[in-house]
N, C-alpha and C positions, 0 to 999 in steps of 0.2 A: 504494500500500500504506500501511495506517494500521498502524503500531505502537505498542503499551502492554506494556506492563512490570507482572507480577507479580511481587513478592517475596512470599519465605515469612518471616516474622518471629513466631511467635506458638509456637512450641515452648517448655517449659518450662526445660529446661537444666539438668535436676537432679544432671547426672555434675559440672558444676561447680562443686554445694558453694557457694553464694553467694545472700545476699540483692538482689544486681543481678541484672536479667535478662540470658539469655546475651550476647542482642546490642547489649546497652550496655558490657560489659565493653570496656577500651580497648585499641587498636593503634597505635602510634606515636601516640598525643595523641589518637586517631579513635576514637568507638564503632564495632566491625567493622559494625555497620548503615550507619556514614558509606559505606564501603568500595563495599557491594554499589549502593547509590543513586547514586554518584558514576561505576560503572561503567556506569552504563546510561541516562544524561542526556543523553549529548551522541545515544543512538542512536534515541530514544522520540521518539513524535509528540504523546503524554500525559503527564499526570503519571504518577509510576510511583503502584501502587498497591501497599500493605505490607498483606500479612494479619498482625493482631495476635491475640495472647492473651491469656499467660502478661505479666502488668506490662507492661497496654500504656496505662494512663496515662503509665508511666515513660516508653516507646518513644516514646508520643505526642509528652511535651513536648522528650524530646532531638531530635528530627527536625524537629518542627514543620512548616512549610509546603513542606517538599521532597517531600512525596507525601502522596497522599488515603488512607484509613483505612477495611479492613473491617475486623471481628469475626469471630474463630472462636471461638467461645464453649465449644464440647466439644473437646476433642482426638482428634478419629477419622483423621487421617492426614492425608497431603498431597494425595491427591485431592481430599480433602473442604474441607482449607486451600482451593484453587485454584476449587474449588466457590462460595466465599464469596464472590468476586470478579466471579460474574457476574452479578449482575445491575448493578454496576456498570459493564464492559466491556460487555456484552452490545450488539450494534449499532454498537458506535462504533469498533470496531478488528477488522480481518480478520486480524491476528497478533499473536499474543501471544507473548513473549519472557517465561517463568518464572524465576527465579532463587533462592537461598536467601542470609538476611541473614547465614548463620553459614559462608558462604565468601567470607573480602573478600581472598582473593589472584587470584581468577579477574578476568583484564585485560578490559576492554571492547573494547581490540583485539581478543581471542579469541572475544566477544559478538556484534564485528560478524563477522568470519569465518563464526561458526553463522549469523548473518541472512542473511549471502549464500548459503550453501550451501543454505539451506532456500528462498530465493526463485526456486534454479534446479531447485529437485527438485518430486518429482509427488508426493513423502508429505506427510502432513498433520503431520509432526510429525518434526524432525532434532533431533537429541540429542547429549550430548558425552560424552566419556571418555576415560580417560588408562589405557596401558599401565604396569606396574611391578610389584616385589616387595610394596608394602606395602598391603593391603586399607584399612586405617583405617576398615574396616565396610559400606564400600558394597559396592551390589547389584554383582553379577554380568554382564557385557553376554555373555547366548548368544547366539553366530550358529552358521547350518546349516552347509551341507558345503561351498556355495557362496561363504561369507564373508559373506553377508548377517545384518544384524543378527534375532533369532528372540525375542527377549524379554530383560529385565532379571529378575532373581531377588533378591531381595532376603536378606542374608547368615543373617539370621536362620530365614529358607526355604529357603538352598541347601540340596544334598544334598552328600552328601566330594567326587564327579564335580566339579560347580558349582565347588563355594571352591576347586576348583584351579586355575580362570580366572583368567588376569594382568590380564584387562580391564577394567574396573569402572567402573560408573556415574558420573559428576561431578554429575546432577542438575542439568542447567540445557538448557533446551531452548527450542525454537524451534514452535510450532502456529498450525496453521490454526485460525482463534478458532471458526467454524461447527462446527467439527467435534471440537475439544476438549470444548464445552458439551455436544456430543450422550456423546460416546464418556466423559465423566465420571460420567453416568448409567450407564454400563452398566458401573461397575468393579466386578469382587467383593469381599466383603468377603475379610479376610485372616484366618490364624486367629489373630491376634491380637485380631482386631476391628475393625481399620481398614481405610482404602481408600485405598492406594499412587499414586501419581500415574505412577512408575514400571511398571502397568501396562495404561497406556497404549498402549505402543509392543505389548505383545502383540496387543491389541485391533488397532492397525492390521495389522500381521500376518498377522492372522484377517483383515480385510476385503480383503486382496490386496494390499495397500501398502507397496512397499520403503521402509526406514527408513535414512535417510540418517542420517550420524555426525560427527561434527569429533572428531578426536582431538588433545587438547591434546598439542603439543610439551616444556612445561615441567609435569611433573607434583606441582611444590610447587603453581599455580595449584588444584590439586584438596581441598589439603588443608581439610578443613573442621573446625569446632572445636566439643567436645563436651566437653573438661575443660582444665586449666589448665596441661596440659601438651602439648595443642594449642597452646594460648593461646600458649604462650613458642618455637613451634615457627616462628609464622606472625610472633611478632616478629621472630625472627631473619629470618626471610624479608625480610618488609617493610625490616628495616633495611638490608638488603644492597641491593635495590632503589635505596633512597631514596642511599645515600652511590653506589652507582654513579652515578645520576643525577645528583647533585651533581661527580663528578669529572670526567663527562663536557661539563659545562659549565662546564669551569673551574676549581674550588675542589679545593684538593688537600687532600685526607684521608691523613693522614698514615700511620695503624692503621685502615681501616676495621670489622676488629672488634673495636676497643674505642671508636668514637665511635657516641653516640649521637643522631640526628636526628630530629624529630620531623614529621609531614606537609605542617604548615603553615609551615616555619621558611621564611627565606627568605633568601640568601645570595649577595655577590656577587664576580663574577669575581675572581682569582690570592688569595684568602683564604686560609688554611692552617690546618687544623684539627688540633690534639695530640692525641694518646688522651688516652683517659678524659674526653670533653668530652661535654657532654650541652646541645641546644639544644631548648627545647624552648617550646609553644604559638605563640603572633603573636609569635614573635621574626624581627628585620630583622637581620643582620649585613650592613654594606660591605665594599666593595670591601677589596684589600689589607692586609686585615687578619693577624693571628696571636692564633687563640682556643686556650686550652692551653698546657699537659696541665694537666689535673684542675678544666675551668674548666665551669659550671653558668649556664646563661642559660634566663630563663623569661618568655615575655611582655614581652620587652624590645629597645627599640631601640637598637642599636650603629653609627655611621658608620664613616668609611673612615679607614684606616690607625690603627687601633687596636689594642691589645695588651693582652689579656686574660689574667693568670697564676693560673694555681689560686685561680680566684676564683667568687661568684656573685652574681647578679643579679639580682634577681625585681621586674617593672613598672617599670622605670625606664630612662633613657636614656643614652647616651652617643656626645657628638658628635665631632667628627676629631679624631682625632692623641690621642685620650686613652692613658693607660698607667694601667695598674693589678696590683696584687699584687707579691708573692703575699700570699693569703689576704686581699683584701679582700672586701667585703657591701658590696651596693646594696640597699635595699630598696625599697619600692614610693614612688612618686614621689620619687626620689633623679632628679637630673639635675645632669650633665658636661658643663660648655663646653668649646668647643675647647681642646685643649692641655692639659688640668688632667691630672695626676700623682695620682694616689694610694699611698703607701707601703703598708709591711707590714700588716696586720692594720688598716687602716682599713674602719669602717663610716658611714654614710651611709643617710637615711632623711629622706621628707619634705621633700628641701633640693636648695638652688640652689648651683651650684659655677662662677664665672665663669669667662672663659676664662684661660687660665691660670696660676689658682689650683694649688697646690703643699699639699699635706694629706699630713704628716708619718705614718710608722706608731704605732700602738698608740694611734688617733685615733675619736671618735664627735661625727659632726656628724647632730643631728638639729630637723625645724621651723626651719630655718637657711639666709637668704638671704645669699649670701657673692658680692663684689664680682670685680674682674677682679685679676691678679698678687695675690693676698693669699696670706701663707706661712703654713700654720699646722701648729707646731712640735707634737712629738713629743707621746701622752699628752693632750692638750687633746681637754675634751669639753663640749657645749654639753650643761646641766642644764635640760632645754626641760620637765620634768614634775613638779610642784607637789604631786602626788597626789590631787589633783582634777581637773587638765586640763593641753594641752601649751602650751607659751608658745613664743614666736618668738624666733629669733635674730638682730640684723641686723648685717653686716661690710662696712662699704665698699670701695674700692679701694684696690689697694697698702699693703693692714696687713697688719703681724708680729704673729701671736701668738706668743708664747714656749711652748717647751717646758711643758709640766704646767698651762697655764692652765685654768680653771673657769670658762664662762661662763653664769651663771647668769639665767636669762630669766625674765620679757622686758629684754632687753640689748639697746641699739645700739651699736656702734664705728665710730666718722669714719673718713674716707678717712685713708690714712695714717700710721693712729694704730700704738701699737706699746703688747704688755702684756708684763712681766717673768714670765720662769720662773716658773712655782710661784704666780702672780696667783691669788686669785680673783674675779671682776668681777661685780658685783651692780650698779652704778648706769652708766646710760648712759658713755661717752666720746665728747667732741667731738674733729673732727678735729683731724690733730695733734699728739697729744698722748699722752705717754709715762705707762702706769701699771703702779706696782707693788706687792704685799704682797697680805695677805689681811687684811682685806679691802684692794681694790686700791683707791691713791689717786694722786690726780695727782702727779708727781713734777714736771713742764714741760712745756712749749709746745715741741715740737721746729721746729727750723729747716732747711731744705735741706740746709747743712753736716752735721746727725743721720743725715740718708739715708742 
């Protein structure tokens, strides 16, 4: 058996009010298109192939080379979506596995399920649905007297009888690809003017074909998204997923509904997560860690045995044993050697922090290469911007700067040197050597004894 993979991706999305197309809008860090392609890769023998529309340059470049690209160029329904696809598929897969981009909670577990049920049945087409209270607009699944599936109706077409069906379509099905292409031709049109993909399953029906069914056990996989409070329905979904997942490998969430995880983070065993922590994009967290309460990591890598306090991060690193907060900033290429300390309200941006190092609160180290043990006292900020461009900071190993110092770049300080309270440093310092005032001037040559 040769499998490919339809998606529907080219609806407009107009209930949700937005100049992004539907299925770029994001779920955990994922456009919900991530969602549906991801469920159906490890099960396809093809690329999957996406019918585009409505901004499908946009779909185009967010996707890129995870699946081949038709065009529906009118919007006349999903039959006619699915239509699109063949002459692409056509010959080269005997099943085709349909899906839609704007349901990314449906598991690829439950994808393979439908593959296998339909691999052992004699219908050319097995379909899915979920029993429950909430329609959220899909079609209707009638079966006869017998329990056999008798047709989908679609909500807009039901009659009162219909909509009082518990059972409803999910719109992801499994076909015989010979026999889709044929039975696609022959769908009516609707009175709306389109051609339903969901009338299908009557068509086999009509030709003597019992329709086999998967009926999902978890009916949030069903929920599909059509305004923005869908949108916020499937993130809660998702995020409950993803911290399950995370606690069942370890890492204990402390509130899992107040943290927030994002799909690709990545986290490792006895960690402990505080509410109100939000991790999110390529971020790495190690081992043994304590991220939280109210701490924000984006795109950044954290090592093992660290301690993150209502703080945030964005691209930058921090290696073992670090501590920080509360309220400090990382900013984008900020990095933390082993050991280094950050106090209250410390920021950081562009700089190198040795291992260590000790950076006092109510501090701005920025364009600033800082050696290993160097202390630097309360209030000290390196003036790295000129207002033409940034200049560099450099501190060697084992220097004190003092409380309130200004270090105004481009600055170097010697290993070992030390600057008085309240300094401002405008001219290099050699090792060694003790300065102070504003501007800062050499006071002496320190000795071992000084240490």
């Amino acid at each position: 058996m040769t499998l490919a993979s339809i998606i529907l991706a080219a609806g407009e999305g107009t209930r949700m009010r937005s100049k992004l197309p539907k299925v770029l809008h994001p779920l955990a860090g994922k456009p919900m298109v991530w969602y549906a392609l991801n469920a159906v890769k490890e099960l396809v023998d093809l690329p999957p192939v996406l019918v585009v529309g409505h901004g499908a340059e946009a779909v185009q470049a967010a996707v890129g080379d995870a699946a081949q690209y038709v065009l529906q160029a009118e919007q006349l329904g999903t039959g006619h979506a699915v239509m699109m696809a063949q002459p692409v598929l056509e010959s080269k897969a005997d099943t085709l596995l349909v899906t839609f981009a704007d349901m990314p909670l449906l598991r690829g577990e439950s994808l393979r399920r439908l593959i296998t049920i339909h691999a052992s049945s004699s219908s050319p087409v097995t379909m899915t649905s979920f029993i429950g209270d909430q329609a959220r607009g899909f079609g209707r699944v009638v079966r006869d007297a017998s329990g056999q599936v008798a047709a989908i109706v679609e909500q807009a077409d039901a009659t009162p009888e219909q909509l009082a069906i518990r059972e409803y379509n999910v719109s992801a099905y499994c076909f015989d690809a010979d026999w889709l292409w044929s039975a696609l031709a022959r769908i009516p049109v609707s009175p709306k003017g389109e051609y339903y993909l969901t009338d299908v399953v009557a068509l086999a029906v009509e030709g003597g074909y019992p329709v086999d069914s998967l009926v999902l056990e978890d009916p949030d996989e069903a929920i599909g998204l059509n305004n923005r409070l869908h949108l916020a329905e499937a993130e809660k979904v998702l995020r409950k997923r993803i911290n399950a997942g995370w606690m069942l490998s370890g890492v204990t969430i402390v509130d899992p509904e107040r943290t927030y995880i994002q799909a690709d983070v990545r986290i490792g065993q006895d960690t402990v997560i505080l509410p109100n922590s939000h991790l999110r994009g390529q971020t790495e967290i190690g081992s043994d860690c304590e991220i939280g309460p109210d701490t924000t990591v984006i795109d950044s890598k954290v090592g093992n045995h660290v301690q993150l306090i209502a703080s945030v991060l964005e691209m930058a690193e921090v290696r073992d044993h670090v501590t920080m907060g509360p309220y400090c900033h990382l900013r984008k290429g900020a990095v933390l050697d082993e050991g280094v300390h950050l106090g209250n309200f410390g920021e950081v941006k562009d700089s190198y922090l040795g291992p260590g190092t000790k950076m006092g609160h109510f501090s701005y180290i920025g364009n600033a290469t800082i050696g290993r043990d160097v202390n630097i006292g309360a209030g000290t900020i390196t003036c790295n911007y000129d207002g033409e461009k940034k200049n560099p900071t450099e501190i060697g190993d084992e220097v004190f700067i003092g409380s309130d110092t200004m270090l105004v770049a481009p600055v170097k300080i010697g290993d070992r040197s030390v600057t008085g309270a309240g300094s401002v440093v405008t001219k290099d310092v050699p090792d060694d050597t003790l300065v102070i005032g504003v501007p800062a001037k050499t006071i002496r040559k320190l000795e071992k004894s000084d240490k």
